[in-house]
N, C-alpha and C positions, 0 to 999 in steps of 0.2 A: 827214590828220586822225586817220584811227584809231592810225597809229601815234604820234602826238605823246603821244593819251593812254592807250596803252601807256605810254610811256617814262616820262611824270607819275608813273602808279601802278604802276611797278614800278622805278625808277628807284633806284640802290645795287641789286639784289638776283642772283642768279647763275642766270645764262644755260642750259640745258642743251640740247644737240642729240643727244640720246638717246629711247627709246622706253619709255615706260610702260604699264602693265599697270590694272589695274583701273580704267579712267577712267568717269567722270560720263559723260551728256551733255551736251552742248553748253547753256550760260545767258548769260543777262545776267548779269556781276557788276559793284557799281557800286563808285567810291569813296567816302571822306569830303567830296568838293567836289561830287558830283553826276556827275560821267563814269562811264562805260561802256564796259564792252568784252565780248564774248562768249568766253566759253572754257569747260574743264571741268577739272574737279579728278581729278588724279591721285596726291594724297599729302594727309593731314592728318595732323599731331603736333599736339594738344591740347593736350600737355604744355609743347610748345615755343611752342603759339599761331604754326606756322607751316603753310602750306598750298602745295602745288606744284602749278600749274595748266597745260596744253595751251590753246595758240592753235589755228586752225582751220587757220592756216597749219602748223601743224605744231612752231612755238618753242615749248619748253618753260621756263618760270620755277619753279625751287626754292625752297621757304625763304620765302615772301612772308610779313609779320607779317599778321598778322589783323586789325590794329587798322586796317589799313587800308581795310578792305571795311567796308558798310555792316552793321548789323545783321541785318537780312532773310539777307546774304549768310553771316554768322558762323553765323547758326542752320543754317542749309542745312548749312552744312558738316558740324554735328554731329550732324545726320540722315543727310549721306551716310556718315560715316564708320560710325554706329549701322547703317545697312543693310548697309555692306561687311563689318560682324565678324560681322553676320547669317548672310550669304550664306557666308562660309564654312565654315561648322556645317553647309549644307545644298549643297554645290558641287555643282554639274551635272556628272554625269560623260564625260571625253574621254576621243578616243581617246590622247593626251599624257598623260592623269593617273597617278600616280606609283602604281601600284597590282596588284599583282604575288598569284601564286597559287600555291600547292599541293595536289595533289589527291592525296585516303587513301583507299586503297582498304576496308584493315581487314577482308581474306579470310580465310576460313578453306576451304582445299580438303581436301575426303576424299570415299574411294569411300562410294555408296550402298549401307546396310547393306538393303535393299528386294530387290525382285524382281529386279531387273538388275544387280547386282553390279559389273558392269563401270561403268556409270554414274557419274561424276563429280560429286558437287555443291559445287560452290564459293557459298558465303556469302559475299557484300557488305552492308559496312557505308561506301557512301561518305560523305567528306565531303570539305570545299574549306576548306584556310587562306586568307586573305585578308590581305594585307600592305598595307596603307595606309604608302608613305614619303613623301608630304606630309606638310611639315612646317607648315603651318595650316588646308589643307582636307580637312573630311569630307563622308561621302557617307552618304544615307540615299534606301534605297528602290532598290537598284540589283539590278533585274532580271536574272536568268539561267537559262541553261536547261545541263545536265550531261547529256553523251550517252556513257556506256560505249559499246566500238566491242569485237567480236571477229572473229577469223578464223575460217572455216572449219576444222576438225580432217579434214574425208575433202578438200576440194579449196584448193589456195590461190589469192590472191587472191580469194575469197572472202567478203564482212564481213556479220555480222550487226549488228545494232542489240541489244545487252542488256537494255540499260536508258538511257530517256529521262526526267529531272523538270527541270519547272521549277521554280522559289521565286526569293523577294524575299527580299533582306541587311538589315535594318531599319536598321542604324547600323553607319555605317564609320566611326569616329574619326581623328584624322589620328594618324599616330607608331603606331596601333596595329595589331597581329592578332587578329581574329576569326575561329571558324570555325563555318562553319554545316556543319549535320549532314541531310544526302539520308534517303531511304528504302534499308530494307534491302532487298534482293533474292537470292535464289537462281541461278543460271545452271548449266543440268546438259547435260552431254554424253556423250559415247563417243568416246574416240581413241583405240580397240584396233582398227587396221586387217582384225584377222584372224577377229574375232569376228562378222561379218557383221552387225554393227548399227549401226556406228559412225554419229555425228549428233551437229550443235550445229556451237559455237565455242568456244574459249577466247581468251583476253582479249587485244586486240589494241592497245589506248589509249582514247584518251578526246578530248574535243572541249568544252570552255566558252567561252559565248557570254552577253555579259555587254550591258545595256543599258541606256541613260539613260532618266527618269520619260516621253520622250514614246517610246519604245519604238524608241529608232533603235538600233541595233548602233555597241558603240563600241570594244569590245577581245574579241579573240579568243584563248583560249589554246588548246592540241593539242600532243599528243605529235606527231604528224606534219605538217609542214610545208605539206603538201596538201592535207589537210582544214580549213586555214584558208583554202585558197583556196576547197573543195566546202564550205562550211559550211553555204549554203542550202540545198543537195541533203540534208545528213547531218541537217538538221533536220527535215525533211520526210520521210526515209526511212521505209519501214513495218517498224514489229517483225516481221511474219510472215516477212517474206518477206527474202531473201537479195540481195546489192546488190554489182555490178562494184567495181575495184579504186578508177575514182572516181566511183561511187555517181550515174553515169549511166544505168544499168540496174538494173531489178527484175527476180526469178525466186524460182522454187520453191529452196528450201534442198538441198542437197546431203544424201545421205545412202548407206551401203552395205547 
């Protein structure tokens, strides 16, 4: 029976045994005689007054006119299609989404003109470009957290934590780059092995950690390959203190 009236109300129209992407839920949609059949919309053209619809069984129908669906069903449609250009102004962001980084340091290193001469102060000015190549979804409100990473200058393998901030990206337009701008920070050390003072790190990478409005991790970038696997560790690590190669261990900072 159901497929009889299938075939009634889609009868001429073309078949597809392919997978679509932004689908409805599952509805009643009726026709012009009174039949019924449950499925969900995967395509509306307005302009062509046609609608591509998924069965439950998995057939897909391209191209149905419109004229054929009841009224009730015509208006749906042009609520689903009003929510779909919605949703993508404000897409949830995956770990698939087309959305790619660069991260500026914008240093300026020189010795400390102060009491310790030997002393190094490097100035950071980070920021993060943000490259959105979707080409119809943007993102807004996508969480992240920026961790500067250095090595030890007296022991290696050795990492200190620089600098840690979080912020929120307000609007990621699709086709476009944004960059948002960190806090500035100082980082000072000594890597004159002979001057009996030496302490600190100098800059070893960096770690971004990027996440969707309900706060789940969904793309990670890093200069190094392993701290995309230690990411939980590297976000948790404490500034004071000094931390193993992979950031399984805490200690006192190295120093001569």
């Amino acid at each position: 029976m159901v497929l009889k009236q299938i075939q009634l109300l889609f009868a001429g129209f073309c078949l597809l045994n392919v997978a679509f992407s932004d689908a409805a839920p599952f509805r009643n949609f009726t026709n012009q005689a009174g039949k019924t059949i449950e499925a969900r919309i995967t395509d509306f053209d307005p302009a062509r007054e046609r609608v591509s619809i998924e069965m439950k069984d998995g057939t897909h129908y391209k191209d149905i006119d419109i004229s054929l669906f009841s009224g009730d069903d015509r208006e749906y449609m042009g609520d689903w299609l009003e929510a779909k250009e919605a949703a993508k102004k404000d897409a949830p962001l995956r770990a698939d989404s087309r959305v790619d980084i660069t991260l500026k340091r914008g240093l300026d290193n020189d010795l400390n003109q102060g009491s310790d001469p030997d002393d190094r102060h490097v100035a950071y000015e980070p920021s993060i470009i943000f490259e959105n190549e979707e080409l119809e979804l943007s993102f807004k409100k996508i969480k992240g957290t920026l961790v500067i990473i250095g090595e030890s200058v007296v022991k290696n393998g050795e990492y200190h934590i620089l600098s840690r901030e979080d912020f929120v990206l307000d609007d990621l337009p699709a086709r476009t780059k944004v960059e948002w701008m960190g806090k500035p920070f100082v980082n000072i050390y000594d890597d004159n092995p002979h001057n009996g003072s030496a302490h600190g790190a100098d800059y070893a990478g960096y770690l971004v950690v990027l996440r969707d409005k309900a706060d789940k991790v969904r793309k990670i970038f890093s200069s190094k390959t392993s701290w995309e696997e230690r990411y939980e560790r590297i976000l948790k690590a404490s500034l004071i203190q000094a931390h193993s190669r992979d950031f399984s261990k805490s200690f006192e900072k190295s120093r001569l």
